[in-house]
C-alpha positions as CSV (number, residue, x, y, z in Angstrom):
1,X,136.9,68.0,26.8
2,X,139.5,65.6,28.4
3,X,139.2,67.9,31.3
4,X,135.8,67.3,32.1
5,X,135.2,63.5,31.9
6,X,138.6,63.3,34.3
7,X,136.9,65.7,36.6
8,X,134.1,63.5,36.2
9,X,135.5,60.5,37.1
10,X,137.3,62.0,40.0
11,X,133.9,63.0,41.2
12,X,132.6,59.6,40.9
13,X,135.6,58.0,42.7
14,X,134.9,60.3,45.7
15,X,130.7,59.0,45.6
16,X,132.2,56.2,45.9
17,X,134.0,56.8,48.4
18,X,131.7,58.5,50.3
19,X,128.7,55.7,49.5
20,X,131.6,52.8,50.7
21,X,132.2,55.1,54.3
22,X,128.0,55.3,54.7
23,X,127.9,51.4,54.1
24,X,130.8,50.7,56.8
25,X,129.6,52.9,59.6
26,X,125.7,52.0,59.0
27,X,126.9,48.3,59.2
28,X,129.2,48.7,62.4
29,X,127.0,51.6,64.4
30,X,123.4,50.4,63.2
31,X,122.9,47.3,61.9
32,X,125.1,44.9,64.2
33,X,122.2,46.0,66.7
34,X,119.3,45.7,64.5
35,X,120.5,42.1,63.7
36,X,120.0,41.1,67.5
37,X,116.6,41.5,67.4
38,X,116.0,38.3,65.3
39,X,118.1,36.6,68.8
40,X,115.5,38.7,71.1
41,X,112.5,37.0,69.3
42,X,111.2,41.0,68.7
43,X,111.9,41.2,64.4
44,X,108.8,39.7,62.8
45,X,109.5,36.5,61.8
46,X,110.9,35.7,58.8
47,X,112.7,39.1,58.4
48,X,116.2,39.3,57.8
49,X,118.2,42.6,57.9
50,X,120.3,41.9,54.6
51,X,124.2,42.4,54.2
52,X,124.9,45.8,52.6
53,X,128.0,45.2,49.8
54,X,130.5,48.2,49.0
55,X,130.9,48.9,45.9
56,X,134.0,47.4,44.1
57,X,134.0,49.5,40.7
58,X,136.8,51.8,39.8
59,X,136.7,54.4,37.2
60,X,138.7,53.9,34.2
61,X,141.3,56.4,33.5
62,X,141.3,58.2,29.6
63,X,143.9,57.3,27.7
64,X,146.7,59.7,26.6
65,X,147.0,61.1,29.7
């Protein structure tokens, strides 16, 4: 059983991972553009493009191990 919930965790580290690497390159490649529009007077106003956060959770390891 210990097997599977440390395989599970694993899994979840690496969606994290994965979810963290999506954040960074939309938020470098995408969004640093999108942002300028607000400058260009061509974003509707009052709309802001908000700050995406990685997530900062780690998955607790079972004891005994």
């Amino acid at each position: 059983m210990a097997d599977h919930w440390n395989r599970m965790g694993k899994a979840l580290e690496r969606a994290v991972e994965a979810y963290n690497a999506a954040v960074g390159s939309l938020e470098a490649r995408v969004l640093v553009t999108a942002r300028k529009f607000a400058d260009l007077k061509t974003a509707p106003l009052g709309v802001e493009i908000a700050k995406l956060e990685p997530v900062e959770k780690s998955v607790r390891a079972a004891q005994g191990e």
